[in-house]
Structures are given as structure tokens and as C-alpha cells.
MIFI-974839 format. One record per atom (N, C-alpha, C): residue in one letter; z, y, x. Coordinates in steps of 0.02 Angstrom, whole numbers, padded with zeros to 5 digits, always signed. Layout:
<sites>
aZYX
...
</sites>
This chain:
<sites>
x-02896-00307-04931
x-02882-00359-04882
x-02901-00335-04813
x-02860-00330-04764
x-02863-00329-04691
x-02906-00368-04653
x-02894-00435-04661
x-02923-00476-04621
x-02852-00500-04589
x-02791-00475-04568
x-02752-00471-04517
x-02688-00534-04557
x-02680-00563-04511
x-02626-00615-04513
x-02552-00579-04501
x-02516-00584-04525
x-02451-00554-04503
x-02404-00639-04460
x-02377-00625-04394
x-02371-00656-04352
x-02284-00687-04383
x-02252-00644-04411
x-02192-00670-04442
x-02206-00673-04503
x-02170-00730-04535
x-02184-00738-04599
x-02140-00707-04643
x-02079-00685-04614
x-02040-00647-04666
x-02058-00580-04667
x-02126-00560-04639
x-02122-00492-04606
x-02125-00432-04702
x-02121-00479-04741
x-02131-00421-04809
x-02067-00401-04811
x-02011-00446-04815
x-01948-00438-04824
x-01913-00376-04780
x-01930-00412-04725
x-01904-00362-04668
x-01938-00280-04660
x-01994-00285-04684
x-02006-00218-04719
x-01979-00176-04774
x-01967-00208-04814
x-01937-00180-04872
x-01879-00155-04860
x-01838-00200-04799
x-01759-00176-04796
x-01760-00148-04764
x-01806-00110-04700
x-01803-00073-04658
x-01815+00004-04687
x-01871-00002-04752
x-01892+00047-04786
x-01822+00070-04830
x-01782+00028-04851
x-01725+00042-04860
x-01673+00094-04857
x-01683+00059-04782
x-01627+00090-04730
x-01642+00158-04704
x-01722+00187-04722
x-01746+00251-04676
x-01740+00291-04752
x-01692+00337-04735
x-01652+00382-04789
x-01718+00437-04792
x-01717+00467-04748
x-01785+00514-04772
x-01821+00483-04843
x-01864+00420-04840
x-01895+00400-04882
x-01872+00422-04970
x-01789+00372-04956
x-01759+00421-05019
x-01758+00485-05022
x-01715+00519-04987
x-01709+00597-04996
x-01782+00626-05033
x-01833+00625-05007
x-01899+00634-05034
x-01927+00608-05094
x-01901+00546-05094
x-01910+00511-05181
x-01979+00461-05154
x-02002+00438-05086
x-02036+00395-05088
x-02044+00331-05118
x-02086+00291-05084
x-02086+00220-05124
x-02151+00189-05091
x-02144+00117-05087
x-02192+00062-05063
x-02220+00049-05105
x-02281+00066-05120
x-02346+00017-05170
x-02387-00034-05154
x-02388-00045-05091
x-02420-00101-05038
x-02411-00132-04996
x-02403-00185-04975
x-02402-00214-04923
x-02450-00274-04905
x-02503-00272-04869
x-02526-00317-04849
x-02509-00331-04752
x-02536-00391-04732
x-02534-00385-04691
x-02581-00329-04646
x-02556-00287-04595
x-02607-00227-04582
x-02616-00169-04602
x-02583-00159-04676
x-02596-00119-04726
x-02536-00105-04761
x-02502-00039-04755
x-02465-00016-04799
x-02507+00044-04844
x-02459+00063-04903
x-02468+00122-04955
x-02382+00131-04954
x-02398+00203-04965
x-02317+00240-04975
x-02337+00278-05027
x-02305+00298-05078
x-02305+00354-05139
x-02242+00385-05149
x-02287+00464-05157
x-02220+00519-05173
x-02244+00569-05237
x-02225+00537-05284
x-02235+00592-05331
x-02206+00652-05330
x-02248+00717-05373
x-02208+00773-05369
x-02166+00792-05379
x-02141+00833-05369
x-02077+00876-05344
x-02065+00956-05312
x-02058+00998-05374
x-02044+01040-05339
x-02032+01063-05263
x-01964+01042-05242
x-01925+01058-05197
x-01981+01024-05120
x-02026+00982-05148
x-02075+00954-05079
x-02153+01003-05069
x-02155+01062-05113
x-02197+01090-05130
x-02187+01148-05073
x-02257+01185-05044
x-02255+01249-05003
x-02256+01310-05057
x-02241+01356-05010
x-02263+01441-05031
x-02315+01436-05115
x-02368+01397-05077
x-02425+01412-05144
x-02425+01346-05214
x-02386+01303-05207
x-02377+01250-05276
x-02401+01171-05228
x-02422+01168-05172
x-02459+01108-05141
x-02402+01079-05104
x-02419+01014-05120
x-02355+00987-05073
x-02372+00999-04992
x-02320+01019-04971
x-02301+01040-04916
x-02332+00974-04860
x-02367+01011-04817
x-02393+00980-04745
x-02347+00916-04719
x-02288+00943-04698
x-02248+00889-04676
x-02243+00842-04732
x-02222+00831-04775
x-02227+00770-04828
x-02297+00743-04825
x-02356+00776-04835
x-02421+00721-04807
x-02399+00688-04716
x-02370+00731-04700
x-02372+00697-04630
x-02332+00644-04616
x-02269+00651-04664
x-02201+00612-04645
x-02235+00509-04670
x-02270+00540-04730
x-02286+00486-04763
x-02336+00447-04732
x-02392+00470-04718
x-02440+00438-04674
x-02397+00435-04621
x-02357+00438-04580
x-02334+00422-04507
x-02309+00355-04520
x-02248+00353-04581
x-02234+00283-04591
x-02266+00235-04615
x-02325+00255-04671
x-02359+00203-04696
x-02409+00161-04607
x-02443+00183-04573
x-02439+00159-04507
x-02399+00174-04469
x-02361+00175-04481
x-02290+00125-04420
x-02264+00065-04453
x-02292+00060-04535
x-02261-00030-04537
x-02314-00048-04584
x-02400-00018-04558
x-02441-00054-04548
x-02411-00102-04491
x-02401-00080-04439
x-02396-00088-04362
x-02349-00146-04374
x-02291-00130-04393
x-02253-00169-04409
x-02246-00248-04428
x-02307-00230-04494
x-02323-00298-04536
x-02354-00360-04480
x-02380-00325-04396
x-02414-00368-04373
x-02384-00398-04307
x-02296-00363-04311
x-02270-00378-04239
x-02241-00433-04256
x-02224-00459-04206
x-02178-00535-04189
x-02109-00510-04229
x-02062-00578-04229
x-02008-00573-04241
x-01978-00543-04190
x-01909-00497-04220
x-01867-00481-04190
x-01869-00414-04142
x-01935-00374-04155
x-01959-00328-04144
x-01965-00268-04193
x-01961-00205-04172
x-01968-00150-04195
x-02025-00096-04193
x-02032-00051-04233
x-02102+00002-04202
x-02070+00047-04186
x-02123+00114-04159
x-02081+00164-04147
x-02161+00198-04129
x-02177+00269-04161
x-02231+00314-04145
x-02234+00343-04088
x-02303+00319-04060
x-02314+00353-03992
x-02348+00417-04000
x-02398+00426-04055
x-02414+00483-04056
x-02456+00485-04116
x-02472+00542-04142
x-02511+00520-04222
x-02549+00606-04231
x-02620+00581-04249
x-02650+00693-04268
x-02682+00661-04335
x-02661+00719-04357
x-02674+00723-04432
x-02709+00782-04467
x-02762+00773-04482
x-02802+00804-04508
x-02790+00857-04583
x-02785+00919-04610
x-02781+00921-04650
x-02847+00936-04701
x-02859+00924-04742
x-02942+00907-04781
x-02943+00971-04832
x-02893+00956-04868
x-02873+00999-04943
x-02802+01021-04932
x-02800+01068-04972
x-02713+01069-05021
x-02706+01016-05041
x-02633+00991-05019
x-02599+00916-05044
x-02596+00945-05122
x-02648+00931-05194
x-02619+00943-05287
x-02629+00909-05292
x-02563+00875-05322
x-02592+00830-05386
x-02507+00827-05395
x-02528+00766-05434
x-02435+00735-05468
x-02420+00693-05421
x-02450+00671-05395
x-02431+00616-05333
x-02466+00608-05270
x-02453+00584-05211
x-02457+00595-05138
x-02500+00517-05140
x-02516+00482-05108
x-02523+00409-05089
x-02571+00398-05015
x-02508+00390-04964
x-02538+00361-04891
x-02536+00313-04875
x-02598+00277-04863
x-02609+00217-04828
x-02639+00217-04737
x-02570+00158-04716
x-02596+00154-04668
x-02602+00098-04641
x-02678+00097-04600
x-02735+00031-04599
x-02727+00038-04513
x-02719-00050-04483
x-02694-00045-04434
x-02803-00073-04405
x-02816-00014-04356
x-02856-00014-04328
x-02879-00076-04258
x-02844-00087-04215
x-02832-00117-04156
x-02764-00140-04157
x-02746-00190-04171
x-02667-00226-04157
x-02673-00223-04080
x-02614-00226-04040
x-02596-00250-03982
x-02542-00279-03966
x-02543-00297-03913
x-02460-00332-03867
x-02408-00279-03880
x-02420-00226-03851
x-02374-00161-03839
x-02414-00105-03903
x-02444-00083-03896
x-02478-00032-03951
x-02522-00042-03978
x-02525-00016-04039
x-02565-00022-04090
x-02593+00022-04140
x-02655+00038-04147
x-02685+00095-04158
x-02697+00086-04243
x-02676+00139-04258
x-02697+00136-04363
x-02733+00205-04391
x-02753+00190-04437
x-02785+00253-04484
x-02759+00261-04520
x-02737+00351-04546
x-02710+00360-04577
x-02749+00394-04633
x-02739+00380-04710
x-02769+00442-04735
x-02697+00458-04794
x-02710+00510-04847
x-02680+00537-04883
x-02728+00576-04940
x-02701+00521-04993
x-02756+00520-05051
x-02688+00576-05118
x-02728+00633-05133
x-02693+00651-05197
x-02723+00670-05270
x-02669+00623-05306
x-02694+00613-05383
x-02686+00678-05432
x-02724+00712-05454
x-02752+00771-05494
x-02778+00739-05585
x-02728+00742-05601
x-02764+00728-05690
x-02797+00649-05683
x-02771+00604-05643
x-02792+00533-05632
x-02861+00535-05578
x-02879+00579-05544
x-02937+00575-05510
x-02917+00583-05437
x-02922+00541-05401
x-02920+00513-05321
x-02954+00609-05267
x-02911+00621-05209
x-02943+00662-05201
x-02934+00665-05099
x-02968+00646-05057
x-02948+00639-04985
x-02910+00703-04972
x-02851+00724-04943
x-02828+00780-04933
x-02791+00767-04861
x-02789+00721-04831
x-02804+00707-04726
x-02814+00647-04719
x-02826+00661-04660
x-02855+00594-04633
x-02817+00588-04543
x-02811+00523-04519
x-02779+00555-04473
x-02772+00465-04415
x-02744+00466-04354
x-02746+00432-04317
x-02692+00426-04257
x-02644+00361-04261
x-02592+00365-04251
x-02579+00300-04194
x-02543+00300-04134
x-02519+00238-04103
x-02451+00217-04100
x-02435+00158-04124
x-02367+00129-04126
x-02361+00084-04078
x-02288+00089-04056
x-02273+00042-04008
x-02234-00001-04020
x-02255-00082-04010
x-02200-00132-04009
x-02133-00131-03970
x-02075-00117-04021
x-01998-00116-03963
x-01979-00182-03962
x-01957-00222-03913
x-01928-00263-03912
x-01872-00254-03867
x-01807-00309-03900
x-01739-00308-03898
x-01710-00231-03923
x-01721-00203-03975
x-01686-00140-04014
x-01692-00170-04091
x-01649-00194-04106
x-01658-00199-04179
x-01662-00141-04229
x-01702-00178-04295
x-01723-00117-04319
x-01685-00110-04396
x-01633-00076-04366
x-01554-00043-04392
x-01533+00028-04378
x-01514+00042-04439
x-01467+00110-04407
x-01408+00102-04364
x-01404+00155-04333
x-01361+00137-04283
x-01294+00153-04321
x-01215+00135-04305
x-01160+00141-04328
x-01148+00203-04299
x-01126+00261-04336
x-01110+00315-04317
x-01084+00361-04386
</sites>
């Protein structure tokens, strides 16, 4: 539990379809395990083809995942009719991303009007045992009037 109120009430829905709509997520084989208000989890089980040089999942996939799990932390806490969008995010790496599965949560630190600051970490599962492999710290910005759609093209 956050503590954090989410300001729209449909704001689960409108997550889900936005998570939808951001194809990366598929291509990668992601997935939503959480949503609270404040608080997302994203999971990517393994996969070859997301794996580096040495068998560990590859840097960018810890990164891609924690970026979105706070950006709709961020999300869960904006007004209607508004969008996020990353202002900037550093990410720590701890360990080799092993295990069978990835899991980033991101915990919205400071809500704001315009930006909003979250924590990121990236937890990986090894034979069922929890293991920190980054940690990291990210600011999102409230868009308003851009809906949050792919564009027709």
C-alpha cells in the first residue's frame, strides 16, 4: 500500500489499455502484476532472445521495464485526460539480471502538478528466491492535452 489516492477513478482501466497499446511491452513478452495507486509491477519472464553475450538478461530490458513500471506509477496519480512522458531516469546496475523472471516496481516518490519523482528497483527470481539486481530513480512529467494513443500512421 502507497498511501497515495489515485485522482481519477478509472485510472486502473486506463492503464491497462495504454499498457496495451505500448507494443514494446508485447514484443518482449511483458506483463502487469500490479497496480496500486502509486505503485506499479511489470514482469518479464525468460527468454532467450532478451538475454546478453553471457546468459543474463540484457541491461536494456531491466531498464525498459523499470522506466515504465514508473511512468504509470506516475500515471496511476495524474488527473483525467492526461498523459506521462519520462523526463529523465539513472539506473543502477547491482547484479547480473538471472533468474527465470525480471519483476520492476515502480514506487512513486514525490507526486507533483507537472513532475513526479519514483523509485525504481528490479527484483530477479533464481530457483524462487528474490534477488535486487538495480535500483534506480526516475522523473515523469504530467502531459496535458496529448492523449495517450498511438498516433495514426
Amino acid at each position: 500500500m502507497t498511501g497515495f489516492t489515485a485522482r481519477d477513478p478509472d485510472y486502473e482501466a486506463k492503464l491497462r489499455a495504454s499498457f496495451s497499446r505500448m507494443r514494446v511491452m508485447e514484443l518482449i513478452g511483458a506483463r502487469l502484476v500490479r497496480i496500486e495507486p502509486g505503485l506499479v509491477e511489470i514482469e518479464l519472464p525468460f527468454r532467450e532472445d532478451l538475454m546478453q553475450q553471457h546468459g543474463f538478461f540484457h541491461a536494456g530490458m531491466s531498464s525498459t521495464i523499470a522506466d515504465t513500471a514508473g511512468g504509470y506509477a506516475s500515471f496511476t496519480l495524474n488527473p483525467e485526460d492526461t498523459s506521462v512522458l519520462t523526463v529523465e531516469f539513472k539506473l543502477n546496475l547491482l547484479a547480473p539480471a538471472d533468474g527465470e523472471r525480471l519483476v520492476a516496481a515502480g514506487r512513486v516518490i514525490k507526486p507533483g502538478r507537472t513532475l513526479t519523482i519514483c523509485d525504481l528497483e528490479v527484483t530477479a527470481y533464481k530457483d524462487g528466491q528474490p534477488k535486487l539486481v538495480a535500483k534506480g530513480l526516475q522523473t515523469m512529467m504530467c502531459v496535458k492535452d496529448r492523449p495517450d494513443i498511438l498516433a495514426a500512421g
